[in-house]
PDB file as gemmi writes it, atoms N, CA and C in Angstrom:
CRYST1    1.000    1.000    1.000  90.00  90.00  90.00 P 1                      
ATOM      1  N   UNK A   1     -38.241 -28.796  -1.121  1.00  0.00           N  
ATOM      2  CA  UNK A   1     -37.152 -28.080  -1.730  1.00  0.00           C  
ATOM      3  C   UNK A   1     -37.007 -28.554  -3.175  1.00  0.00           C  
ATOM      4  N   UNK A   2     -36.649 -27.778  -3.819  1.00  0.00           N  
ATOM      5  CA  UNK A   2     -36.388 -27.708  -5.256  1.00  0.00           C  
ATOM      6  C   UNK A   2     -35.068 -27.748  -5.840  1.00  0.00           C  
ATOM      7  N   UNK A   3     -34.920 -27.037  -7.150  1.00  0.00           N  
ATOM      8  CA  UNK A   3     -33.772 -26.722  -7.771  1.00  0.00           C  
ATOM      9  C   UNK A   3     -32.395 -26.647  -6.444  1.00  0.00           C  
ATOM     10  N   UNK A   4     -32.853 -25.721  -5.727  1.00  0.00           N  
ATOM     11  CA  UNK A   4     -31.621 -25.651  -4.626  1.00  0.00           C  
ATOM     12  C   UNK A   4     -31.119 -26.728  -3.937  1.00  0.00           C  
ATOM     13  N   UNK A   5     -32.009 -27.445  -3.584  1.00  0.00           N  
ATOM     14  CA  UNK A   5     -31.754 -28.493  -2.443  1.00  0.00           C  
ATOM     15  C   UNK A   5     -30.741 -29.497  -3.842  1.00  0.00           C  
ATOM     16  N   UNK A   6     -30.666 -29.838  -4.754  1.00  0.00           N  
ATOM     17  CA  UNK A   6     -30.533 -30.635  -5.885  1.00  0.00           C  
ATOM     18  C   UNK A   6     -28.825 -30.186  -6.585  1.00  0.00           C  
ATOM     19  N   UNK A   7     -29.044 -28.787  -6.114  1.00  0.00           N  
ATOM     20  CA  UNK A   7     -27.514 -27.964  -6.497  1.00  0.00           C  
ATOM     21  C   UNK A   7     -26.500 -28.257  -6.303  1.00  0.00           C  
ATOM     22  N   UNK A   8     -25.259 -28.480  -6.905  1.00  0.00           N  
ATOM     23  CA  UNK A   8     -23.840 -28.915  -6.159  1.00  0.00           C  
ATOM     24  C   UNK A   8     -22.701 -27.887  -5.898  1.00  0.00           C  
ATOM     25  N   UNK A   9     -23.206 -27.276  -5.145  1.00  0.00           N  
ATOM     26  CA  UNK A   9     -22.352 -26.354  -4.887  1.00  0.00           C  
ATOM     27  C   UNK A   9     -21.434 -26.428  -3.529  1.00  0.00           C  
ATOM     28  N   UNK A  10     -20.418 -26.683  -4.119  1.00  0.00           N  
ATOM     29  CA  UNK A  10     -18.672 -27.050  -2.705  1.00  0.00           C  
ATOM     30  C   UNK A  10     -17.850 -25.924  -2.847  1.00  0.00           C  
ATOM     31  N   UNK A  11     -17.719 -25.763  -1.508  1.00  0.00           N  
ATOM     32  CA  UNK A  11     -16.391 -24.331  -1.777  1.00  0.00           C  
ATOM     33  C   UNK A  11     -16.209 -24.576  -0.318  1.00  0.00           C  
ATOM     34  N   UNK A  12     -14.548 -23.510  -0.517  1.00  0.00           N  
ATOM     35  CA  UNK A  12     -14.094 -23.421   0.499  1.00  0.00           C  
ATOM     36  C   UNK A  12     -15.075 -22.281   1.515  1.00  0.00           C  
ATOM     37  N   UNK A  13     -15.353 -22.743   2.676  1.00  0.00           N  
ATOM     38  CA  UNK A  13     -16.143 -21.843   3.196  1.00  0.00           C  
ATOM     39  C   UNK A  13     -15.293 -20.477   4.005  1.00  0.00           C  
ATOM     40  N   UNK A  14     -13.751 -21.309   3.817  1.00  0.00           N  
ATOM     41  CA  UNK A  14     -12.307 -19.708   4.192  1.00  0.00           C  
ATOM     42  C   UNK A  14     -12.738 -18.499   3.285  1.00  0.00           C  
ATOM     43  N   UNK A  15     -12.826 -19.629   1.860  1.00  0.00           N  
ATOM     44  CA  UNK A  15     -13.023 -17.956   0.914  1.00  0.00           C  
ATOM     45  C   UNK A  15     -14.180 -17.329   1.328  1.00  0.00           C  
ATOM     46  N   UNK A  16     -15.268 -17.436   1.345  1.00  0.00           N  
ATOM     47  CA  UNK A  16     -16.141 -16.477   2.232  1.00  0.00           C  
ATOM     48  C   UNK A  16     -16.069 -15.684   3.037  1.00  0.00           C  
ATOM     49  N   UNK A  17     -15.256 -16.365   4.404  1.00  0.00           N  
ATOM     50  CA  UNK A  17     -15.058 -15.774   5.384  1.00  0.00           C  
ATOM     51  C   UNK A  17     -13.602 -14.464   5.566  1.00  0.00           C  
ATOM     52  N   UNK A  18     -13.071 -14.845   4.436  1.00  0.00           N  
ATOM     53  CA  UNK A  18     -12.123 -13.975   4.234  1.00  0.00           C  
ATOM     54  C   UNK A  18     -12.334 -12.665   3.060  1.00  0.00           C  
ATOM     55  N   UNK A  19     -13.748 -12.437   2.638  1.00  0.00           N  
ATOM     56  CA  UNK A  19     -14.116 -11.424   2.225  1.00  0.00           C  
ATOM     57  C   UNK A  19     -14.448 -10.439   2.795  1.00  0.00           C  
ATOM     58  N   UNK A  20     -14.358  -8.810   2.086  1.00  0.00           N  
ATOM     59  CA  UNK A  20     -14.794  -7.927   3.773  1.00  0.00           C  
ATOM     60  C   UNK A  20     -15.938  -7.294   2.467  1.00  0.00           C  
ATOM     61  N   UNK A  21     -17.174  -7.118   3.527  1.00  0.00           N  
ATOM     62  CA  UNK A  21     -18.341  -6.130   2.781  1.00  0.00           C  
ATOM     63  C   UNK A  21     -18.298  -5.430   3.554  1.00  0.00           C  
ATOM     64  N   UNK A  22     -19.021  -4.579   2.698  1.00  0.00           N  
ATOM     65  CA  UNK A  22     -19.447  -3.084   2.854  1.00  0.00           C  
ATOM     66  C   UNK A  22     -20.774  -3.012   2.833  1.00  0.00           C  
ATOM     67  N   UNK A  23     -21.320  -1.875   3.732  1.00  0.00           N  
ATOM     68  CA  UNK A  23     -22.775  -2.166   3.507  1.00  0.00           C  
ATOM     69  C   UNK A  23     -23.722  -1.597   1.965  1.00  0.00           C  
ATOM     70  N   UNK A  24     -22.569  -1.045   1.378  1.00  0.00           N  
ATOM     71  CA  UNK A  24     -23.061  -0.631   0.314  1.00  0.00           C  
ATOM     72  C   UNK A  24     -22.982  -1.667  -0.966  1.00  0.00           C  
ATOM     73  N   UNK A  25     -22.626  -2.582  -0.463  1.00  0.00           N  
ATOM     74  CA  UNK A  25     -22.273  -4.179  -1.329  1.00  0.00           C  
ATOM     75  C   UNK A  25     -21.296  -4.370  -2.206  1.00  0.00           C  
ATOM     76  N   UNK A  26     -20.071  -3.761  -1.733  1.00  0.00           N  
ATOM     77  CA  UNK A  26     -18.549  -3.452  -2.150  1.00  0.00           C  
ATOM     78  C   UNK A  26     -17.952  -5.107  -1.424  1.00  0.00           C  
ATOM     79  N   UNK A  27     -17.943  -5.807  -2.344  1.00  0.00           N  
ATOM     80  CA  UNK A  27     -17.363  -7.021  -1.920  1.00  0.00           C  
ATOM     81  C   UNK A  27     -15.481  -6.462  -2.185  1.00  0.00           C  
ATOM     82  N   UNK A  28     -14.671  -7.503  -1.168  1.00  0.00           N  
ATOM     83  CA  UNK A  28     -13.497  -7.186  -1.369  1.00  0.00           C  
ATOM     84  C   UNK A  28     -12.649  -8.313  -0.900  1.00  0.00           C  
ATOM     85  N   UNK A  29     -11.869  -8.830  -1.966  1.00  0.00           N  
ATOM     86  CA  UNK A  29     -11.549 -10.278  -1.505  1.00  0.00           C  
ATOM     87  C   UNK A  29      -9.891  -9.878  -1.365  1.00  0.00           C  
ATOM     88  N   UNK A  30      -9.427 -10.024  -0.147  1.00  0.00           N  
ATOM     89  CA  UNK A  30      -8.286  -9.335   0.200  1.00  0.00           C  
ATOM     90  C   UNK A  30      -7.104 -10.430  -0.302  1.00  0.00           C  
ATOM     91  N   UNK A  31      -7.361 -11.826  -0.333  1.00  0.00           N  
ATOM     92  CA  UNK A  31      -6.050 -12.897  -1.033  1.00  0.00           C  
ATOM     93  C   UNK A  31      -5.547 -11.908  -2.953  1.00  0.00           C  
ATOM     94  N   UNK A  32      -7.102 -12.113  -3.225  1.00  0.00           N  
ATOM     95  CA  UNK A  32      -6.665 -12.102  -5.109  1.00  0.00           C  
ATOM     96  C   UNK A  32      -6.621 -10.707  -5.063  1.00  0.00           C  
ATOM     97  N   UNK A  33      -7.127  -9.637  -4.239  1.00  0.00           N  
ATOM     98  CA  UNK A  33      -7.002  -8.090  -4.758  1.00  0.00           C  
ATOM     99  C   UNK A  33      -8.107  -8.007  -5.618  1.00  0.00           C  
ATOM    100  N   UNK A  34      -9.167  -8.373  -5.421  1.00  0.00           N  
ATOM    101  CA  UNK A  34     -10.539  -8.616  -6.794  1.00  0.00           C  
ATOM    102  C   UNK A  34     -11.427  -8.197  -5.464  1.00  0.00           C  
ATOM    103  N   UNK A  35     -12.400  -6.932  -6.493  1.00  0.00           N  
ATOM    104  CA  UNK A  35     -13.586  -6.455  -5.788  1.00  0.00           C  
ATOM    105  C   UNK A  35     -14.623  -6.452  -6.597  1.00  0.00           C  
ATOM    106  N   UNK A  36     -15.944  -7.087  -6.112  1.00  0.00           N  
ATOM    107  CA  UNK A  36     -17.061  -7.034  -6.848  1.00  0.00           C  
ATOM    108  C   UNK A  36     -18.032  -5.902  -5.937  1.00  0.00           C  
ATOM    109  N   UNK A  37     -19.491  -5.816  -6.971  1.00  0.00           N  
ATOM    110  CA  UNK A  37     -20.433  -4.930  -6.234  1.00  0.00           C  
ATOM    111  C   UNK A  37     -21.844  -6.222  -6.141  1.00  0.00           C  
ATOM    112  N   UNK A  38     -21.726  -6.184  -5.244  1.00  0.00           N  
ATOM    113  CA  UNK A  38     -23.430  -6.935  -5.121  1.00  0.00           C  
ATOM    114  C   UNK A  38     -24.613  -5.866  -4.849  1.00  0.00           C  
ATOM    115  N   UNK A  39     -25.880  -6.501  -4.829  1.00  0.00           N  
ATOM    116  CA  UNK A  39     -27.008  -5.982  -4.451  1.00  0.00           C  
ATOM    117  C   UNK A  39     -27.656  -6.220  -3.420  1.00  0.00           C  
ATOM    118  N   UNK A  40     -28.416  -5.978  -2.861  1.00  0.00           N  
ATOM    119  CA  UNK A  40     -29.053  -6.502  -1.445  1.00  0.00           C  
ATOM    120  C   UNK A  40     -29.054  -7.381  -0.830  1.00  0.00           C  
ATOM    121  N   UNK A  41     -29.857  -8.498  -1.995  1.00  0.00           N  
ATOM    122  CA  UNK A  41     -30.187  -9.767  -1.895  1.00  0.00           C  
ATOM    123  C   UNK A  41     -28.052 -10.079  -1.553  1.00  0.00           C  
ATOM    124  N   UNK A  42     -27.675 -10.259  -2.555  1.00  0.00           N  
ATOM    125  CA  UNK A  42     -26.479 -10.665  -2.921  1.00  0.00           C  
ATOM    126  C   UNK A  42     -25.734 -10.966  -1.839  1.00  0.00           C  
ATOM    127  N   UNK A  43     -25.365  -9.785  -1.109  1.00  0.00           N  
ATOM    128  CA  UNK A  43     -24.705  -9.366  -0.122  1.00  0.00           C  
ATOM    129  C   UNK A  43     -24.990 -10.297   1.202  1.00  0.00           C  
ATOM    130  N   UNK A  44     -26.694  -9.826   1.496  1.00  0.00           N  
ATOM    131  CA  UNK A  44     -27.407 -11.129   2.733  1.00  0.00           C  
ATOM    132  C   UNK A  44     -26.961 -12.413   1.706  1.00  0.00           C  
ATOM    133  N   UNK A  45     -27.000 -13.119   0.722  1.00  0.00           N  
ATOM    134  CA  UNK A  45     -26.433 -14.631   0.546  1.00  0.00           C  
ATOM    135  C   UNK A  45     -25.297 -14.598   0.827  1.00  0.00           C  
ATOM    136  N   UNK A  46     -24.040 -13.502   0.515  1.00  0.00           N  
ATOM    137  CA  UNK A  46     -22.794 -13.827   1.137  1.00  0.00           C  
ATOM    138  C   UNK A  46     -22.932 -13.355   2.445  1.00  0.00           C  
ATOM    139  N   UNK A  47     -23.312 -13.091   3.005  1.00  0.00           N  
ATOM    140  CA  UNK A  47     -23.437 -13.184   4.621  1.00  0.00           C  
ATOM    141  C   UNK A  47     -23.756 -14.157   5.310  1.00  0.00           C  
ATOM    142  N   UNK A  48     -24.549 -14.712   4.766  1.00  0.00           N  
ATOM    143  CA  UNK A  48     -25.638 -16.552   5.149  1.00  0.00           C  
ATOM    144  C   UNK A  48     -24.112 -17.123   4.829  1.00  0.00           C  
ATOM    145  N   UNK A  49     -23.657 -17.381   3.794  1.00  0.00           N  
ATOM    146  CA  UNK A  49     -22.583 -18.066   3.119  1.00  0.00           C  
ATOM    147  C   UNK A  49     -21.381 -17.905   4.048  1.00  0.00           C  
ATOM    148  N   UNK A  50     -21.138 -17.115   4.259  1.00  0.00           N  
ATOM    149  CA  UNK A  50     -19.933 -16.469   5.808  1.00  0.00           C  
ATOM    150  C   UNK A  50     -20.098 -17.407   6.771  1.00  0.00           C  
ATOM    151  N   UNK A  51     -21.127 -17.819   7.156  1.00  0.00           N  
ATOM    152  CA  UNK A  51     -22.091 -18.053   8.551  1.00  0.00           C  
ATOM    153  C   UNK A  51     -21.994 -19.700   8.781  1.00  0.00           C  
ATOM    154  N   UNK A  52     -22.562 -20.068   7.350  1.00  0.00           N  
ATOM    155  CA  UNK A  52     -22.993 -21.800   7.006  1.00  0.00           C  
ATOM    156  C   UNK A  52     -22.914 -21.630   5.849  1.00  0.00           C  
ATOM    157  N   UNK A  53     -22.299 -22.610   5.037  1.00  0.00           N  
ATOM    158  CA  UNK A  53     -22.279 -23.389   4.005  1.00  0.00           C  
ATOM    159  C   UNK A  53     -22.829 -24.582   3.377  1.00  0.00           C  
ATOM    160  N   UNK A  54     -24.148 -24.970   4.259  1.00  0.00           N  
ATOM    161  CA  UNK A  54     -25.363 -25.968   4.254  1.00  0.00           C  
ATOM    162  C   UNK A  54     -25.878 -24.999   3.565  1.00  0.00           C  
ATOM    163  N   UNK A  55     -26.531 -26.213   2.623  1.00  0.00           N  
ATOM    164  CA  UNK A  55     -27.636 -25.557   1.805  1.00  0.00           C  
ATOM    165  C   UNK A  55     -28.466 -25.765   1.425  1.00  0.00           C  
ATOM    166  N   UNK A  56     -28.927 -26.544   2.883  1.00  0.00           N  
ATOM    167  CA  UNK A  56     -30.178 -26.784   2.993  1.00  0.00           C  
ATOM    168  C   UNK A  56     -30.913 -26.271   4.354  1.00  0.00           C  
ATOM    169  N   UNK A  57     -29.587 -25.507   4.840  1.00  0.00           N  
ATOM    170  CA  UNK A  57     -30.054 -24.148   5.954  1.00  0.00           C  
ATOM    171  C   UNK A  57     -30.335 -23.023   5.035  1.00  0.00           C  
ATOM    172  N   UNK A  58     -29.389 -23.061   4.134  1.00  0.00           N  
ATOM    173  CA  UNK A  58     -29.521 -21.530   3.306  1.00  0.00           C  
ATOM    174  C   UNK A  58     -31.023 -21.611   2.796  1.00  0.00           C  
ATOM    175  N   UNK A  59     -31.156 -22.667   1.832  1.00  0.00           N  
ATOM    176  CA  UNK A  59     -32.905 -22.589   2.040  1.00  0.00           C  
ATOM    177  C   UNK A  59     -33.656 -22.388   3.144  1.00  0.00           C  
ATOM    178  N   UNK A  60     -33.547 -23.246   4.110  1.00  0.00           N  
ATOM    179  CA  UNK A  60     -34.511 -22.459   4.989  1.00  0.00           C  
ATOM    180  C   UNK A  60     -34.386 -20.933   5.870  1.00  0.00           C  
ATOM    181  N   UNK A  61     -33.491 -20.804   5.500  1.00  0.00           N  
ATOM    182  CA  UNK A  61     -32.913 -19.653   6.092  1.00  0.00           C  
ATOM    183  C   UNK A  61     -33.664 -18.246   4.769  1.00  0.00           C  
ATOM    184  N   UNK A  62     -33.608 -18.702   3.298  1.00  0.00           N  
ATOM    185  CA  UNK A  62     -34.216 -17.750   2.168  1.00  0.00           C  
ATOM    186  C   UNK A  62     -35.676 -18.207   2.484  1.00  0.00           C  
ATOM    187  N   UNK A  63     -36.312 -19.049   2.498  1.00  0.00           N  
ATOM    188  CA  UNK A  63     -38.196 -19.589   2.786  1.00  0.00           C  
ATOM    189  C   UNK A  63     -38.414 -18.478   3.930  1.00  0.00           C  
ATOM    190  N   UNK A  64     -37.306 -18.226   4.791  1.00  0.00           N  
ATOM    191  CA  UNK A  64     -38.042 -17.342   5.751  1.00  0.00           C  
ATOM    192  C   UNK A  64     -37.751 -15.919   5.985  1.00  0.00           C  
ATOM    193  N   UNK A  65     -37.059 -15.451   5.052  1.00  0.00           N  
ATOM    194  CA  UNK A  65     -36.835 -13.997   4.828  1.00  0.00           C  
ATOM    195  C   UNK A  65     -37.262 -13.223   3.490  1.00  0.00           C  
ATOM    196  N   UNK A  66     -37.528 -14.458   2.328  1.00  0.00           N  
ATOM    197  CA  UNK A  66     -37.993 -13.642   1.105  1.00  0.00           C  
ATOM    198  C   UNK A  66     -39.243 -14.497   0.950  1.00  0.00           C  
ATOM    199  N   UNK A  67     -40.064 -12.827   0.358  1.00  0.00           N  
ATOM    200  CA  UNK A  67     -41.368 -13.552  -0.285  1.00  0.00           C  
ATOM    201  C   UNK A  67     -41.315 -14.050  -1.857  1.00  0.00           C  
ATOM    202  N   UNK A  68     -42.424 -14.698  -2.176  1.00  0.00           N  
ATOM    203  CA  UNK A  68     -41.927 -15.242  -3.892  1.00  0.00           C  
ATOM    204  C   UNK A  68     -42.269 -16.056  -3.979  1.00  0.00           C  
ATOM    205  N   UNK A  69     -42.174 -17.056  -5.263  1.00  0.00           N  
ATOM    206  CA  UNK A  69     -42.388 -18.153  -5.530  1.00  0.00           C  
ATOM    207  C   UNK A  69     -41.464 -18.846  -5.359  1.00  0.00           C  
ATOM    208  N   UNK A  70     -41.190 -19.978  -5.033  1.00  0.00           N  
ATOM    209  CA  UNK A  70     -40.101 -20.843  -4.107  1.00  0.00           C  
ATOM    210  C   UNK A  70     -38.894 -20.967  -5.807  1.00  0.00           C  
ATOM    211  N   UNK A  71     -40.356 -21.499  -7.063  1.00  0.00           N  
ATOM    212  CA  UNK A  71     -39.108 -22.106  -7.520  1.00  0.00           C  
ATOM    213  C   UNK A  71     -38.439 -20.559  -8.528  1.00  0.00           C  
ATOM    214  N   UNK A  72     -39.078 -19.265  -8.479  1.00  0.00           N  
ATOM    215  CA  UNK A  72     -37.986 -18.341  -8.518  1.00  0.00           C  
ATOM    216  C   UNK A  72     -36.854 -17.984  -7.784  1.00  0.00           C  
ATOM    217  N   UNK A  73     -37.457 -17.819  -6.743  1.00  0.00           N  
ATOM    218  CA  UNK A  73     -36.469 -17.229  -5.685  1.00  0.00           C  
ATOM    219  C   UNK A  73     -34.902 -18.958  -5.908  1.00  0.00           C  
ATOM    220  N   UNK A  74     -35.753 -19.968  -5.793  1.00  0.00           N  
ATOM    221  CA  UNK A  74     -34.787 -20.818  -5.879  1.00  0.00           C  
ATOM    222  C   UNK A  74     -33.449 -20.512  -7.415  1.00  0.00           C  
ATOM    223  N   UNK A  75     -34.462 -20.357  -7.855  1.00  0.00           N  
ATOM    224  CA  UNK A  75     -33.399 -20.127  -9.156  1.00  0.00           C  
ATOM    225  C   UNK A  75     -32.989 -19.155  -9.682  1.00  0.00           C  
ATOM    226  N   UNK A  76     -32.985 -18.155  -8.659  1.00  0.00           N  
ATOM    227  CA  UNK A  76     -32.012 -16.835  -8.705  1.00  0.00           C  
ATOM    228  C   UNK A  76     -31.135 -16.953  -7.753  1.00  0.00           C  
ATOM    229  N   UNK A  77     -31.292 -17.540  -7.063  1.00  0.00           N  
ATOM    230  CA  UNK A  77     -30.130 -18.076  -6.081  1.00  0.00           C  
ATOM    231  C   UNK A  77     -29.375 -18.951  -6.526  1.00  0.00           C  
ATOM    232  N   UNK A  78     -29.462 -19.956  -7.213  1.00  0.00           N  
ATOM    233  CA  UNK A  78     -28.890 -20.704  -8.318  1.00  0.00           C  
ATOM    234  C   UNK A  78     -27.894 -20.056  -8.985  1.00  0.00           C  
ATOM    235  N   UNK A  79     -28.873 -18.954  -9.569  1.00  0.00           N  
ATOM    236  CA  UNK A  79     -27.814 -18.313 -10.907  1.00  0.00           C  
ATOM    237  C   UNK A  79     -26.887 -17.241 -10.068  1.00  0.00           C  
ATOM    238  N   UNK A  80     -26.962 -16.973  -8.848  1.00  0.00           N  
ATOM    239  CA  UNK A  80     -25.967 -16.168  -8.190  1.00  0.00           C  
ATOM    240  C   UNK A  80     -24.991 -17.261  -7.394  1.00  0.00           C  
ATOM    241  N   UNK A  81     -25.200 -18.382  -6.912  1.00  0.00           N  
ATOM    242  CA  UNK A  81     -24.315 -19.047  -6.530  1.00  0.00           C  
ATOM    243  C   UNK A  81     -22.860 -19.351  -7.967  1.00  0.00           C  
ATOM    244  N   UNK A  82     -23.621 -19.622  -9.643  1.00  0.00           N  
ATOM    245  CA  UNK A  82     -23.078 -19.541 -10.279  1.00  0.00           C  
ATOM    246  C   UNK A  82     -21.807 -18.613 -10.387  1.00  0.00           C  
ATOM    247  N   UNK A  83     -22.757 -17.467 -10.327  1.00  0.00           N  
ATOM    248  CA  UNK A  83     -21.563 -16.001 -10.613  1.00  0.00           C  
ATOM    249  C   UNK A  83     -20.615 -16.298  -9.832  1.00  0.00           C  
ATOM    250  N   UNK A  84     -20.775 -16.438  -8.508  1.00  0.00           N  
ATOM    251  CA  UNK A  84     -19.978 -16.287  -7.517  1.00  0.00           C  
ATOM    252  C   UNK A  84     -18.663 -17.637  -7.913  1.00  0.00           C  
ATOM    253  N   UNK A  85     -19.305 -18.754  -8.100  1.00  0.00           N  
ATOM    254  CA  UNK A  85     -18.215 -19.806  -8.461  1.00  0.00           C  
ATOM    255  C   UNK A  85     -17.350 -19.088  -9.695  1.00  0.00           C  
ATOM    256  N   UNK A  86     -18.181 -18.309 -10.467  1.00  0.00           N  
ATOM    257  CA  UNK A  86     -17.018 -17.931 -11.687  1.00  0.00           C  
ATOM    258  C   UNK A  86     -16.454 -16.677 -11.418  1.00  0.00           C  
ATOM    259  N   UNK A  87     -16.737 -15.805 -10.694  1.00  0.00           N  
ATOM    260  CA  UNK A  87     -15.901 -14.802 -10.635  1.00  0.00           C  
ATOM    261  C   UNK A  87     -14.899 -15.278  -9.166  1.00  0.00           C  
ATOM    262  N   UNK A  88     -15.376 -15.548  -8.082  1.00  0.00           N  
ATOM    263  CA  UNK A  88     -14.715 -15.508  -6.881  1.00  0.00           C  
ATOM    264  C   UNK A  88     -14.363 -16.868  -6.411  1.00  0.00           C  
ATOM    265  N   UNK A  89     -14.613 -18.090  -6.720  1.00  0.00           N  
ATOM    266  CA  UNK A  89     -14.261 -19.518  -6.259  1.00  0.00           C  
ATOM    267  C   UNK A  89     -12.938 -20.037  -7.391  1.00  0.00           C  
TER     268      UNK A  89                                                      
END                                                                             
């Protein structure tokens, strides 16, 4: 593991679970009244993220559903864990 495994990413794992998606990737966070749009990918990480908040399952959990180069895929997951801390954490 790479960049990810190395990441510090802490959150409440409530706020996750208290988001409602859509399958069209209409995030909707019912506390703040704030809705984002994700993309495919996006949507399956907040779903993993719903589930477990290890993230060093979430890696193995991305090694076995996306193809790629580890240390891309790692560091687009990176930069979306980011977003997510600044728009929704």
């Amino acid at each position: 593991m790479g960049q990810l495994s190395t990441y510090d990413f802490t959150f409440d794992t409530d706020v996750f679970k208290r988001l409602a998606l859509s399958d069209s990737g209409f995030v909707f966070d019912p506390v703040t009244g704030k809705s984002y749009t994700v993309n495919d990918t996006g949507f399956w990480l907040i779903k993993q993220l719903q589930k477990n908040s290890n993230l060093n399952a979430l890696h193995a959990q991305i090694m076995r559903e996306f193809d790629g180069e580890v240390q891309v895929i790692e560091r687009n997951v990176v930069e979306f864990l980011d977003q997510i801390r600044q728009y929704v954490l």
